[in-house]
DOMARKE-38847 format. One line per 3 residues: number of its first residue (from 1); their letters; for each residue x, z, y of N, C-alpha, C. Coordinates in pm, 1 decimal, always signed. Atoms other than C-alpha are relative to their C-alpha. Layout:
NUM> A> X,Z,Y,X,Z,Y,X,Z,Y  ...
//
This chain:
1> XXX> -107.3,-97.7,-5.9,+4661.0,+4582.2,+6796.6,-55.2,+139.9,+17.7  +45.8,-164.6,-33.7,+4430.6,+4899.2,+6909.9,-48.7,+37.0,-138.7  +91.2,+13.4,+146.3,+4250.4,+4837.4,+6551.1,+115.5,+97.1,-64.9
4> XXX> -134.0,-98.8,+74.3,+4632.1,+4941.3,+6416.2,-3.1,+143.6,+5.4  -69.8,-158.1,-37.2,+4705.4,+5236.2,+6600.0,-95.7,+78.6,-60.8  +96.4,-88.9,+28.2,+4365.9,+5368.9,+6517.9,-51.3,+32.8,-122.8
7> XXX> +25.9,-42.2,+190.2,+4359.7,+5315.6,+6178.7,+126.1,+104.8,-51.2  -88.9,-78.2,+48.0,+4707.3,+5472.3,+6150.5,-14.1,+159.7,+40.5  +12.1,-88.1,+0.8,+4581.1,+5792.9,+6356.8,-142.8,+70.0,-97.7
10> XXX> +81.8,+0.3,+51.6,+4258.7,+5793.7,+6149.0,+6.2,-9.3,-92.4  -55.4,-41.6,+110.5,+4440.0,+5809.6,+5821.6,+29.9,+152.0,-49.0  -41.9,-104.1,+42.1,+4476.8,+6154.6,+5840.4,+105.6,+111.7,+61.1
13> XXX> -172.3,-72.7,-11.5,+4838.0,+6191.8,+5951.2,-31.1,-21.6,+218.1  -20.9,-19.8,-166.6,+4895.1,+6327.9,+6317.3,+86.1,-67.4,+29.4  -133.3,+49.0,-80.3,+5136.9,+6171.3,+6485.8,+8.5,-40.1,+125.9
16> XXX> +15.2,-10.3,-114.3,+5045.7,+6190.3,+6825.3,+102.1,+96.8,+83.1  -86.8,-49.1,-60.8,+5300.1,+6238.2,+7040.0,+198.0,+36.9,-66.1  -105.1,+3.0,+53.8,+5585.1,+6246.5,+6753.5,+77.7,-126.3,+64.2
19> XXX> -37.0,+125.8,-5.5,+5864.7,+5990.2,+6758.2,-28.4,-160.5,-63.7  +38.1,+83.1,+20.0,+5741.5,+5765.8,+6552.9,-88.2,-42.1,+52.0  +138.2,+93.0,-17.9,+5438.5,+5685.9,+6711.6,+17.1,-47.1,+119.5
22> XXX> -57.9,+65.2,-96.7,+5614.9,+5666.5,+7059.9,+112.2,-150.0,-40.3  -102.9,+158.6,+9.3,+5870.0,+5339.7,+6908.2,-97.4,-73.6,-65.2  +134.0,+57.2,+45.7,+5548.3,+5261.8,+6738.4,-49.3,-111.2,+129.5
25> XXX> +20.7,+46.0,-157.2,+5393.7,+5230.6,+7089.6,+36.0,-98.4,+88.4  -84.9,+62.2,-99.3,+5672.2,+5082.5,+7264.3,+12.9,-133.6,-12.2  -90.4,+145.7,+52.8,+5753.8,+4812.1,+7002.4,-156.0,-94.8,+27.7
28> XXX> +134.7,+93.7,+30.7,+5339.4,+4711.5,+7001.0,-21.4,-69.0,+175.4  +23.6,+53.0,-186.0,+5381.2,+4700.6,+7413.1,+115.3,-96.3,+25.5  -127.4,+132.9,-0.6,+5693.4,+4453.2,+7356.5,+99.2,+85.6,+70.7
31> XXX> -62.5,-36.7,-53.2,+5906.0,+4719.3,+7511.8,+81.2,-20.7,-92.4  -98.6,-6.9,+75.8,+6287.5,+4746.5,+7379.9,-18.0,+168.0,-56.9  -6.7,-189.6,+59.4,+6334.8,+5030.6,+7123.2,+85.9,+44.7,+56.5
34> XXX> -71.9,-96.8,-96.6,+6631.9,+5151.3,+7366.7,-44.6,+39.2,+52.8  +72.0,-121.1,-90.8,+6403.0,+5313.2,+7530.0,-84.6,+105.1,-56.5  +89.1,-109.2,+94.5,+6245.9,+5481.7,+7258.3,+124.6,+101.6,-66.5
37> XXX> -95.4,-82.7,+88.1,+6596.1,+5642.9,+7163.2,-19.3,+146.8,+61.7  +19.6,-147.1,-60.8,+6660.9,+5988.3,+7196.5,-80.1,+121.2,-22.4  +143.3,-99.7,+23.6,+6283.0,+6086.6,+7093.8,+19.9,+77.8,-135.2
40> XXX> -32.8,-88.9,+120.5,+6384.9,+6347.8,+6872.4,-103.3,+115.4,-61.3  +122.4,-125.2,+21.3,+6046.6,+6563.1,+6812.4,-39.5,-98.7,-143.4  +12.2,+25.1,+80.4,+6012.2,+6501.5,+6451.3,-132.5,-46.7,-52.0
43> XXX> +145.5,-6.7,+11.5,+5689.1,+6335.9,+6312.8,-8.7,+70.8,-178.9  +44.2,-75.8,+124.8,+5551.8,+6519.4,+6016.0,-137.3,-105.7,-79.3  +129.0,+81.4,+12.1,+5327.2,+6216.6,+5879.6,-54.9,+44.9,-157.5
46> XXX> +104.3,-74.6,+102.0,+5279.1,+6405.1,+5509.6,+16.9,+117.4,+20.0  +46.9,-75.6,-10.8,+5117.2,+6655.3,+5466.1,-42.5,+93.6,-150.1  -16.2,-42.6,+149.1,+5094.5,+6900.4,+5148.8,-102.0,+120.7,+13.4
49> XXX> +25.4,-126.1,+102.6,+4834.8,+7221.8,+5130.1,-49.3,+39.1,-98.8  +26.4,-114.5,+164.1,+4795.2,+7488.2,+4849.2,-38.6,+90.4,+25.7  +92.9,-147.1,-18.3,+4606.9,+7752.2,+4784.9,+25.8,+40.6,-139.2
52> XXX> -9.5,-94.1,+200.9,+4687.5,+7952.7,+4418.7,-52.8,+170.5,+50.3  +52.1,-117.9,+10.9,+4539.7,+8295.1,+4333.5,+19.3,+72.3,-121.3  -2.2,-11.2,+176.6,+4604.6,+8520.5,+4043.0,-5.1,+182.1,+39.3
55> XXX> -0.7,-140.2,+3.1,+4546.9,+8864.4,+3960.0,+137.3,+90.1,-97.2  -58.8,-24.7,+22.5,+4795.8,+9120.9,+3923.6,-11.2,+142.6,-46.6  +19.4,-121.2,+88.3,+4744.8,+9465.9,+3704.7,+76.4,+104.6,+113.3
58> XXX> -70.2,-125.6,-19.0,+4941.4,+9675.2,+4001.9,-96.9,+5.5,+117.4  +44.4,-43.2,-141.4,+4791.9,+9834.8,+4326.8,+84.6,-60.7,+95.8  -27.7,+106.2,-152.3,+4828.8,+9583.2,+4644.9,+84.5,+67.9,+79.9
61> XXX> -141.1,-24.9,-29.2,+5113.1,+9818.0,+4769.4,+106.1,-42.0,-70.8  -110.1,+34.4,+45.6,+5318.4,+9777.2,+4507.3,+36.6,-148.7,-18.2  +2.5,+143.5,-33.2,+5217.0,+9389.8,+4509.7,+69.4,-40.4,+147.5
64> XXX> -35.5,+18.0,-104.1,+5306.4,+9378.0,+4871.5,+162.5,+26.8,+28.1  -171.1,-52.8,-12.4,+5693.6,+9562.9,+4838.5,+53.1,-143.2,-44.0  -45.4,+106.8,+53.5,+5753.6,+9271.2,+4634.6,-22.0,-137.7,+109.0
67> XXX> -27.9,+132.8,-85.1,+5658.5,+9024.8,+4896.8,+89.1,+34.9,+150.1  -77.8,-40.1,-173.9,+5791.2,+9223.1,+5248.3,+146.4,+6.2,-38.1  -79.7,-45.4,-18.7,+6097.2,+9287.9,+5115.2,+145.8,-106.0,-90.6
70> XXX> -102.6,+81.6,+38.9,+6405.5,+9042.5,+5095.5,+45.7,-10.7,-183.3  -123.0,-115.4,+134.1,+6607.3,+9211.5,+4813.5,-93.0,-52.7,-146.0  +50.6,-21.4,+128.9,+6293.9,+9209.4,+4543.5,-55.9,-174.2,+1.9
73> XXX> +50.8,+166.2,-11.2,+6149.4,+8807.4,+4681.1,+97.4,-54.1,-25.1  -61.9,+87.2,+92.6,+6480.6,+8668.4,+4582.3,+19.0,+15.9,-143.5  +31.4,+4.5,+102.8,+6408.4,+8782.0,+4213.8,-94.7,-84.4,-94.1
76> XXX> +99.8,+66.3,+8.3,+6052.8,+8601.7,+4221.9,+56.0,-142.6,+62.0  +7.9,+122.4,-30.2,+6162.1,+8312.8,+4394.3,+163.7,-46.0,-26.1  -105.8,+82.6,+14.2,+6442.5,+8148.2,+4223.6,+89.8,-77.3,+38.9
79> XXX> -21.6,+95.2,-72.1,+6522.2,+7874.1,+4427.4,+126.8,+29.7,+123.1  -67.4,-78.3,-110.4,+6639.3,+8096.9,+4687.9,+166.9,+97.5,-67.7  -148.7,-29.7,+50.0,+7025.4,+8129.3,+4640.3,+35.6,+139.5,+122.1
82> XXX> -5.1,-53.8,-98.7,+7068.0,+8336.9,+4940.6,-54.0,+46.2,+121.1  +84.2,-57.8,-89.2,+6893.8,+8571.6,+5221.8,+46.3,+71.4,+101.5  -62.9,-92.7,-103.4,+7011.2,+8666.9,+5572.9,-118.1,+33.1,+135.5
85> XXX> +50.1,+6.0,-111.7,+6829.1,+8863.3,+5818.2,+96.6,-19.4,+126.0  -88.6,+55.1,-127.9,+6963.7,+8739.4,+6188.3,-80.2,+77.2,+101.5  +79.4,-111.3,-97.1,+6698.9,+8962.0,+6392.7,-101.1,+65.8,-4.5
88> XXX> +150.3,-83.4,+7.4,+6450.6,+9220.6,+6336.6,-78.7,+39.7,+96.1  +86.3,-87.2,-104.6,+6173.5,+9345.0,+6508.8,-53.3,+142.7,-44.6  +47.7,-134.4,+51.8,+6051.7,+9660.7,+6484.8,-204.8,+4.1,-38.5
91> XXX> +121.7,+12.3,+25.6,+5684.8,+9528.8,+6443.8,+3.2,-75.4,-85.4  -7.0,+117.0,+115.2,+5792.3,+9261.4,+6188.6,-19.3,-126.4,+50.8  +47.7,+128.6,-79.2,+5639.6,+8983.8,+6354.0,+48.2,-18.8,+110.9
94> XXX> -137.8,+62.3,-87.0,+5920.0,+8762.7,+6519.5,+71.6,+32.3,-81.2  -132.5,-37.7,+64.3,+6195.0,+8884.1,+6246.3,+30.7,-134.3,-42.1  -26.6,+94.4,+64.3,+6398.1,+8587.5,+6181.6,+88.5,+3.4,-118.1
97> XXX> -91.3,-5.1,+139.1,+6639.9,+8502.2,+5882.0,+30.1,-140.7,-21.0  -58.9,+112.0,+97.2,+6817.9,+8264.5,+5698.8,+30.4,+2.0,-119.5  -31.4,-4.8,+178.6,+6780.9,+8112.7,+5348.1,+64.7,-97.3,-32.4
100> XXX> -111.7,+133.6,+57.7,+6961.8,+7870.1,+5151.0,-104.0,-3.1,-143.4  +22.7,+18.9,+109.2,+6807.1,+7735.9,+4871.9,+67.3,-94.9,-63.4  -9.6,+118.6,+71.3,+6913.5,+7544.2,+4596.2,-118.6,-65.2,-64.8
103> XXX> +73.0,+104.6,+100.1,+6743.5,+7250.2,+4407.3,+60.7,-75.1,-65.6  -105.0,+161.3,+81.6,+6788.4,+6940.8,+4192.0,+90.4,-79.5,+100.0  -14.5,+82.1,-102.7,+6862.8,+6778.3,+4521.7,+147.2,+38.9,+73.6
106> XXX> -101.0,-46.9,-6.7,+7137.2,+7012.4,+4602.5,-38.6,+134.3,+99.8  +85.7,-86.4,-42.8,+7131.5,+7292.9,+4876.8,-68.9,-35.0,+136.1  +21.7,+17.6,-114.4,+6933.0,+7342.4,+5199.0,-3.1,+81.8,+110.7
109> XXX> -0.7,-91.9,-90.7,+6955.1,+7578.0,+5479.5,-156.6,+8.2,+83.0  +131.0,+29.6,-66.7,+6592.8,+7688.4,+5631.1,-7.7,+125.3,+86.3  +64.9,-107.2,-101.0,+6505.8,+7903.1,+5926.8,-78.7,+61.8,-22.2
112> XXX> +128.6,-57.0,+36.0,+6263.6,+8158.9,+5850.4,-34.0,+126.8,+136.1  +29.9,-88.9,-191.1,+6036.9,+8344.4,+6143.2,-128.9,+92.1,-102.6  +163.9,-125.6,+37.3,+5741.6,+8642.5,+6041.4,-81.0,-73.9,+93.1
115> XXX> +68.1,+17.0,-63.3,+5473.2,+8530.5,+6191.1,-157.5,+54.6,+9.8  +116.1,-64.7,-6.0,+5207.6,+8758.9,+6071.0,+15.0,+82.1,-87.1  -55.2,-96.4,+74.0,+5227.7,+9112.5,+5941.5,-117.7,+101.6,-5.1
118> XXX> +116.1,-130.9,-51.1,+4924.5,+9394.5,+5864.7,+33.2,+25.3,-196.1  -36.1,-94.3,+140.2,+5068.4,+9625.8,+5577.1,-50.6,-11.5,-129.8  +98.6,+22.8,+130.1,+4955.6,+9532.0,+5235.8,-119.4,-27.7,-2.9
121> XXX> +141.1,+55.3,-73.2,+4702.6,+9311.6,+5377.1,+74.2,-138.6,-23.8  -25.4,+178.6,+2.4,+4890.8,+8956.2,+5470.6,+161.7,+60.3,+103.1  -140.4,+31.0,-50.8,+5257.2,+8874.1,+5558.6,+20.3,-183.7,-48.0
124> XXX> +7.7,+190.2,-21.6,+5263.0,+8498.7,+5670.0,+151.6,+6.5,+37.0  -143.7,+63.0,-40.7,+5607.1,+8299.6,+5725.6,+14.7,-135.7,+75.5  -55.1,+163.1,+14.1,+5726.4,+7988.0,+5869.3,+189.3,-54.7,+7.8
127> XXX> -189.1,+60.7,+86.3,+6053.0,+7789.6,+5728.4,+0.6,-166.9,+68.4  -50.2,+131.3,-6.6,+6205.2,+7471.0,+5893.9,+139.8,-34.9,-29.5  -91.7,+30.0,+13.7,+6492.5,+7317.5,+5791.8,+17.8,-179.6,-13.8
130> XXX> +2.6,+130.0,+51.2,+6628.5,+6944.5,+5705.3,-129.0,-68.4,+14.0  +128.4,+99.4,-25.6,+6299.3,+6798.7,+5863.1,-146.2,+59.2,-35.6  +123.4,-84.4,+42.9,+6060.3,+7026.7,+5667.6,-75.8,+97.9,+81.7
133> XXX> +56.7,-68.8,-40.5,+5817.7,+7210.0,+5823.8,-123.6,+93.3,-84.4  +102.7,-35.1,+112.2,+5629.8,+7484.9,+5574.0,-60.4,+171.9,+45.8  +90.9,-80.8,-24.5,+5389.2,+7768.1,+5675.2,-46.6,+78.7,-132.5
136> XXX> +102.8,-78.1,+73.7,+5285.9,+8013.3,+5402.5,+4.5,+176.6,+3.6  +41.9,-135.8,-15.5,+5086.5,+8306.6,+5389.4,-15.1,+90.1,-128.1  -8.0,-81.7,+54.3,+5058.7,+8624.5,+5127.9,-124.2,+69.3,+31.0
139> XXX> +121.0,-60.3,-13.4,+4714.6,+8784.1,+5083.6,-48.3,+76.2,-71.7  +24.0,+8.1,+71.4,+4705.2,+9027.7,+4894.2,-153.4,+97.1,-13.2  +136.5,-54.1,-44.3,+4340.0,+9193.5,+4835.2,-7.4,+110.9,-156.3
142> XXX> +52.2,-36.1,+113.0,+4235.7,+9487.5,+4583.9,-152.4,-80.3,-73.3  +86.6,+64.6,+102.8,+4039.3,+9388.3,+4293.9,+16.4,+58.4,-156.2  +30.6,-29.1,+83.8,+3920.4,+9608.0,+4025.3,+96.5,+104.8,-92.1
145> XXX> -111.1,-89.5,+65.6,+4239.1,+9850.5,+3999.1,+84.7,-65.9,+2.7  -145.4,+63.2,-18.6,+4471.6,+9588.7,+4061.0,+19.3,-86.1,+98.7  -20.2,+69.4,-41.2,+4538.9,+9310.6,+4297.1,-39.2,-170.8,-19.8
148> XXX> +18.7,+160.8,-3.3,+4433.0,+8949.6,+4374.0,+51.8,-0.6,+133.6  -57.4,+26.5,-45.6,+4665.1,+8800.1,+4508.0,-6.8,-178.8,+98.5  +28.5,+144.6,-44.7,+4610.4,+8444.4,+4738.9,+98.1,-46.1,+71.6
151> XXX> -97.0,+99.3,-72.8,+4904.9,+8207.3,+4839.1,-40.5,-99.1,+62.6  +14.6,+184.6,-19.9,+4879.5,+7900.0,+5106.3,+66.4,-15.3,+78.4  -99.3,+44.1,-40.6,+5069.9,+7692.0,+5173.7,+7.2,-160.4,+73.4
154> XXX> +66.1,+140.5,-55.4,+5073.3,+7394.7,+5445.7,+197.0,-49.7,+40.4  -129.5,+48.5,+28.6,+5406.3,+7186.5,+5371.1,-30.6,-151.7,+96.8  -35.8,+171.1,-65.1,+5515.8,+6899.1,+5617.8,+95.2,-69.4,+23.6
157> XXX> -135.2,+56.0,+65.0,+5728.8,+6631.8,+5510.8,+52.0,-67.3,+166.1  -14.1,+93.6,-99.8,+5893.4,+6388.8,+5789.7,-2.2,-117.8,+8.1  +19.1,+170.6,-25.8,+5864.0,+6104.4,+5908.2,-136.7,-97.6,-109.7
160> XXX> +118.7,+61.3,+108.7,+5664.5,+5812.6,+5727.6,+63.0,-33.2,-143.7  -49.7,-44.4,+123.6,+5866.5,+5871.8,+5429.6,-41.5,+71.8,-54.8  +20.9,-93.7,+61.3,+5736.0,+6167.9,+5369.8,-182.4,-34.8,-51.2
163> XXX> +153.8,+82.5,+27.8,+5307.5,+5959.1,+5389.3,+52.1,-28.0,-85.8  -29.9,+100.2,+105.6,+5468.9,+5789.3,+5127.7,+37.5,+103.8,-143.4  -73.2,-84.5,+90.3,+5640.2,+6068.5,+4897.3,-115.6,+119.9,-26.2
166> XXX> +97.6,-114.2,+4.1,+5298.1,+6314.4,+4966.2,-50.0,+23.3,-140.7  +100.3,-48.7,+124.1,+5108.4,+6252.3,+4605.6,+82.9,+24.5,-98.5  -92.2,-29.3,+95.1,+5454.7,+6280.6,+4478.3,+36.1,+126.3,-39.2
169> XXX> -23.3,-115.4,+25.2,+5533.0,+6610.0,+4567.9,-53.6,+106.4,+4.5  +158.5,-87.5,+63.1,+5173.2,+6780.0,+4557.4,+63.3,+53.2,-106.1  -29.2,-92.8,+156.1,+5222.7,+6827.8,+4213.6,+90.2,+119.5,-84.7
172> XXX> -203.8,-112.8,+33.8,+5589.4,+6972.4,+4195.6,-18.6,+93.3,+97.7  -22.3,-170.7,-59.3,+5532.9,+7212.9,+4476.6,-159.3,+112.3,-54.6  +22.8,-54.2,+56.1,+5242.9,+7311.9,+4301.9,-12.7,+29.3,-113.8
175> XXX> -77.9,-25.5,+92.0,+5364.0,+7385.6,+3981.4,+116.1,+87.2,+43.3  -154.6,-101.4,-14.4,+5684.4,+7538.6,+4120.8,-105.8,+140.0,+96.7  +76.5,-136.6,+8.6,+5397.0,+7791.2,+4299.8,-70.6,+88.5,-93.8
178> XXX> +107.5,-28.0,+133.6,+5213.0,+7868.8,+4011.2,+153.2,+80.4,-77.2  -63.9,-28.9,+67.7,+5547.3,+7919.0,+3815.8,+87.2,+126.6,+99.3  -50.2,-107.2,-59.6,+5699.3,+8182.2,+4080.6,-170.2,+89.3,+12.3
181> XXX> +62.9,-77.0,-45.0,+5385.5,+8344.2,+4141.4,-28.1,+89.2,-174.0  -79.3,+9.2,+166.3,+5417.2,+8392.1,+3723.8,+65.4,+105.7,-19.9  -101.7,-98.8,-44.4,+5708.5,+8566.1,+3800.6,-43.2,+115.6,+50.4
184> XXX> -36.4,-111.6,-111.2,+5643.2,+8778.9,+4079.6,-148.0,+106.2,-101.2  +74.0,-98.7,+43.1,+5322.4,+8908.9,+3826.5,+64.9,+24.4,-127.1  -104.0,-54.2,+168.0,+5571.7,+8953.2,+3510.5,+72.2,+134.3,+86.9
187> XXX> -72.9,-147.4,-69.2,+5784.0,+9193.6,+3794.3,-65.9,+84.6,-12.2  +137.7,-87.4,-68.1,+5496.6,+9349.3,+3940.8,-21.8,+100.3,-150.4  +70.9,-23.2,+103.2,+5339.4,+9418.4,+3599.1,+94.5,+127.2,-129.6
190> XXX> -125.6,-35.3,+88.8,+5688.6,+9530.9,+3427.6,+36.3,+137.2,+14.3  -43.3,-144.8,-71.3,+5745.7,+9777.7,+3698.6,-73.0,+121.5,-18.8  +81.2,-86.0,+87.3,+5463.9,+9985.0,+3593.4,+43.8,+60.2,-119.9
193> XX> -47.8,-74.4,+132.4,+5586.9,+10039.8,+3251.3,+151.3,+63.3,-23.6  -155.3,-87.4,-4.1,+5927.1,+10116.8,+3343.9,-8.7,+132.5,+29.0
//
């Protein structure tokens, strides 16, 4: 039985201290799962990051307006049906918000927090909603008169549904980065010639 547990934390996936690994626990110690109810700290057993990079023909300010600023990121990012800030800071970091996205799936509501801000440099985020837990950062760096730009992104699904669904949706969330980041250098690039 210790062979189990240790192969399941030695797979990769954390789950120390989530709920699953406490009814895990309980059920391998013959306890009743009524006593495992309640444990509501979500386990995150997949795990998804990305890293994309692409260069963009404008100066890393004007690359950067496009990512700090609500109004011009729901243009680039499709998905996103709707954008509310709920509290600013005056340093950026801590501003929360609320998005809504749609998908095939239908919509979802996600919390969004700043969590790292240095002026046309890097503006990091994190988004939970419906179980998801997703972290990404904005980097953008001069390079040669224009911008290189570096996205990553550390996506965590729930539960052991989500171990199971991981090599599924690798692919589709990257592809759907690649295809907004696409975007946001067709804007970028456009705005210049306007």
């Amino acid at each position: 039985l210790g062979i189990r547990a240790e192969v399941v934390r030695s797979s990769g996936v954390d789950v120390s201290g989530c709920a699953s690994e406490r009814m895990y626990t309980s059920w391998m110690n013959g306890q009743s799962t009524a006593r495992t109810r309640g444990l509501s700290r979500p386990c995150h057993a997949g795990r998804v990051r990305l890293s994309h990079s692409l260069r963009i023909d404008r100066p890393t300010d004007a690359v950067f307006a496009w990512i700090e600023d609500p109004e011009r990121a729901v243009q680039w990012q499709p998905e996103v049906a709707e954008y509310e800030v709920m509290h600013e800071t005056p340093e950026v970091v801590g501003t929360e918000g609320r998005e809504v996205l749609r998908g095939s799936s239908g919509r979802a509501e996600m919390r969004v927090r700043v969590t790292a801000y240095d002026a046309n440099r890097l503006m990091a985020f994190h988004l939970a909603g419906d179980g998801l837990r997703i972290d990404t950062a904005y980097e953008p760096a001069p390079a040669g008169g224009g911008t290189r730009l570096t996205v990553r992104t550390d996506l965590r699904l729930p539960g052991l549904l989500g171990r199971v669904m991981e090599p599924f949706v690798r692919p589709r969330i990257s592809r759907h980065m690649r295809n907004e980041l696409a975007t946001l250098k067709r804007l970028c690039e456009a705005e210049q010639t306007a």
